[in-house]
Each structure stands twice: as structure tokens, then as C-alpha cells.
C-alpha positions in Angstrom: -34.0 -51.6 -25.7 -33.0 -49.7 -28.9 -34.9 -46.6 -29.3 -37.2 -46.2 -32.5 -36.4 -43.7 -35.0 -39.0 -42.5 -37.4 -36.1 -41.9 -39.6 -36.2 -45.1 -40.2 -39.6 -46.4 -40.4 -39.8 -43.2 -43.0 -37.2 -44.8 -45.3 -38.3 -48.0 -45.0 -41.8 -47.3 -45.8 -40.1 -44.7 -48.8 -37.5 -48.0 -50.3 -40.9 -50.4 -50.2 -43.2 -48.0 -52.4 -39.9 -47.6 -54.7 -38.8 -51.1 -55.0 -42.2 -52.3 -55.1 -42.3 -49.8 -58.6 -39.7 -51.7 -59.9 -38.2 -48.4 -59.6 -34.3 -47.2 -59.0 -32.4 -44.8 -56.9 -31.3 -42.9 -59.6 -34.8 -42.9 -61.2 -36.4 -41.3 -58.3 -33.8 -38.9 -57.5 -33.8 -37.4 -60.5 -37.8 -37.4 -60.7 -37.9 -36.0 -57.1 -34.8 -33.8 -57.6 -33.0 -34.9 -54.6 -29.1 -36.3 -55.3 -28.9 -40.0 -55.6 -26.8 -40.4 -52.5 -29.2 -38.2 -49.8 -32.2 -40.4 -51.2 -30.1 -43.1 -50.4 -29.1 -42.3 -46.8 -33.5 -41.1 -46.2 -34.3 -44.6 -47.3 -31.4 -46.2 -45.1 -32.7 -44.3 -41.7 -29.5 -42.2 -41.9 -30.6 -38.6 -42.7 -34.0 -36.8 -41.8 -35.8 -35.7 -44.6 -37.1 -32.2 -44.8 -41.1 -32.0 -45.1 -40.6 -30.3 -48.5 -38.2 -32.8 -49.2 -40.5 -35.4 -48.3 -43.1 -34.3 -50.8 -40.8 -34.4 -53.7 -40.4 -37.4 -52.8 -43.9 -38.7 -52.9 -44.9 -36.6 -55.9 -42.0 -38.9 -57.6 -43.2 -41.5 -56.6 -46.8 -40.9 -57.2 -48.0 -42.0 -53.2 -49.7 -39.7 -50.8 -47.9 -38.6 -48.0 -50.8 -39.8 -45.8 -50.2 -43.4 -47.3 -46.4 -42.9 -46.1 -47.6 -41.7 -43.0 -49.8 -44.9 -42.7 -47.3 -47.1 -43.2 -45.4 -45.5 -40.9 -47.7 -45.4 -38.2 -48.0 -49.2 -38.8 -44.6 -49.9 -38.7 -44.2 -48.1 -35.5 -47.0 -49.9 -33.9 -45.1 -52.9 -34.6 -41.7 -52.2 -33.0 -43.6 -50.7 -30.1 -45.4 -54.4 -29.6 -42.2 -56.0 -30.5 -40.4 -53.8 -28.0 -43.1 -55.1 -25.2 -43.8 -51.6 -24.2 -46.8 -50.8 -22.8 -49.7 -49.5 -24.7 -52.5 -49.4 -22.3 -52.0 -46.4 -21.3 -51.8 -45.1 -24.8 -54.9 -47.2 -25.8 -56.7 -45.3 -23.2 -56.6 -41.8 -25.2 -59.3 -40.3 -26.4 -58.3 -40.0 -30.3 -59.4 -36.6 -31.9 -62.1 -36.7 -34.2 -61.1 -36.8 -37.9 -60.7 -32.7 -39.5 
């Protein structure tokens, strides 16, 4: 089974709020004032982006980071179902009340 990496859930969820913009690389890169070619690799899974880099990001692309963060944790629940692994033991946490 292939191991999950946030890394790529993260640029997934980044290159589907861009592309769904009708937005470019090159656009957002210069808006989030990252170089063209790290976006890139973020959105491809291949590089970890920085928290503060990650905000740029968003603030370029006018999302929340919680709504990245959603999608995320969507996508992840996903690939955990997909992967068959077993939840019911996660199910069975308590879940910390909202702050």
C-alpha cells in the first residue's frame, strides 16, 4: 500500500482552487510571490510548503486556509477508505470540541 502524503493532497486541493479560477501558474506566483517553478512542484506533491508559504498562497488565491484544510481532510478520508484501512478505531475518538 502506498503511503499518503499530505504533500499531495495539499497541492491537489491548491491546483483545483487555481484551475477552477481559470487562473495560471505564473498568475499566482507572482500574486503569492513564490517562483513559478516551487508553486509548481507544491501543486505536484513534490515540495512541502512552508506555513507562511502556504498563506501566500491562499491570500493569492483569495481561499481560506481552513477551506484548504477541508479539502484536504476530505481528500485524505478518501484515500484512507480507498486504501481499506481501518477506521473504527479512529471513528471511536472522542473529537475535541470546536475553540
Amino acid at each position: 500500500m502506498k503511503p499518503l502524503l499530505v504533500r499531495e493532497l495539499l497541492g491537489e486541493a491548491l491546483r483545483e482552487h487555481r484551475m477552477g479560477q481559470g487562473r495560471t501558474l505564473r498568475d499566482v506566483s507572482l500574486s503569492a510571490r513564490v517562483s513559478l517553478g516551487y508553486l509548481s512542484e507544491v501543486e505536484r506533491g513534490q515540495k512541502e510548503a512552508s506555513s507562511e508559504l502556504l498563506f501566500s498562497i491562499c491570500e493569492a488565491l483569495h481561499v481560506p486556509m481552513s477551506e484548504i484544510f477541508r479539502r484536504v481532510s476530505e481528500k485524505l478520508l478518501v484515500a484512507e477508505i480507498e486504501n481499506g484501512e481501518d477506521l473504527g478505531a479512529q471513528r471511536n475518538r472522542q473529537v475535541p470540541a470546536a475553540l
